[in-house]
Structure formats: C-alpha cells, structure tokens
N, C-alpha and C positions, 0 to 999 in steps of 0.2 A: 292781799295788799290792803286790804280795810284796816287794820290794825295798824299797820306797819305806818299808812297815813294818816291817821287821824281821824278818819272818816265812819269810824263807828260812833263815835259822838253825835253824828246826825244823821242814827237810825233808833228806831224804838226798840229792837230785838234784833238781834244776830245769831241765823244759825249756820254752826260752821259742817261743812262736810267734811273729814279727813279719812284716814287710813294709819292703818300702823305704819312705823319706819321702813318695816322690811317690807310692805307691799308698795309703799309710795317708791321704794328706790328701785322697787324690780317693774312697776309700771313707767316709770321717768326713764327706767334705761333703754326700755323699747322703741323710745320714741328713735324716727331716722337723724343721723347726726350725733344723735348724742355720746359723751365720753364722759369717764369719771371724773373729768376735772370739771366740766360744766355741770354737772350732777355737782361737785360739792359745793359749787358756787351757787347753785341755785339753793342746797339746802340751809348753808349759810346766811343767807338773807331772807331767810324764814325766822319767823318771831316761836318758832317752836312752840312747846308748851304751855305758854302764857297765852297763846290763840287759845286754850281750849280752858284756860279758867275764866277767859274773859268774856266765852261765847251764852247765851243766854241757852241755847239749844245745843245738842251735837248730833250728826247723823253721820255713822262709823260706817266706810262702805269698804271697809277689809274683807267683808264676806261678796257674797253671791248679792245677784240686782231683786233675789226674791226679799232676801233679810235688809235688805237697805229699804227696801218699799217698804215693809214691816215699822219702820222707825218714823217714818213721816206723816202719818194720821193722827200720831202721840200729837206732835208739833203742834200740827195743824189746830185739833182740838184746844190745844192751850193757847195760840195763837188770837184765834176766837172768840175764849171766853176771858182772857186777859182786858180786853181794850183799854188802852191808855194806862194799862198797871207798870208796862217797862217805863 
C-alpha cells in the first residue's frame, strides 16, 4: 500500500518483498475464507509491476526462508553505506 498511497515519497529507500504470481496466488488461496473472487479483487488493486521498478531494493521470497535470508545482507550492506544517497 506504500505505492498505491503516496507514501513512499516520505521514505529514503523502499525495499519491496514480493513473490512470483503463481506463488502469491497459491499462498493468498490458503488463507481461511478465501475464494477466487476475493483473490482477484485483491490482485486488482495491486500496483503490479510498477511496485518493482519503483522499489530501491527487491527481496524475492518465491523460494525457501534459506534463499530469502541470502538477499538481505546485499540490502543491508547498501543500506549502510548509502546514507542520505536515496
């Protein structure tokens, strides 16, 4: 929702978390309650692919919690030694 409001304008870096399509839809269907039509309503109102050109960082958690920890030291490191560069 950062993008969607306008509220990334008053952050210095944005990193986004995502996943592929097909893992985001097979984790949101598990959730209790949920049906296809609330699933596309939800993906509908997602800024799609513009969230990921627009993020400073990305950490892609489609894999395993090993490979997603793998991506966040990268950040971190740059995070760091950036100060006041975003």
């Amino acid at each position: 929702m950062l993008f969607e409001t306008g509220l990334d304008r008053d952050v210095d870096a944005v990193v986004l978390v995502t996943a592929s399509e097909t893992v985001q839809k097979e984790r949101v269907s598990k959730r209790p309650g949920m049906t296809p039509e609330h699933l596309a309503v939800i993906l509908e109102r997602q800024m799609g692919c513009g969230k990921t050109r627009a993020a400073h960082f990305i950490i892609d958690t489609s894999g395993d919690l090993a490979a997603t920890g793998r991506q966040v030291p990268r950040i971190l490191r740059a995070l760091a030694g950036a100060k006041n560069k975003f």
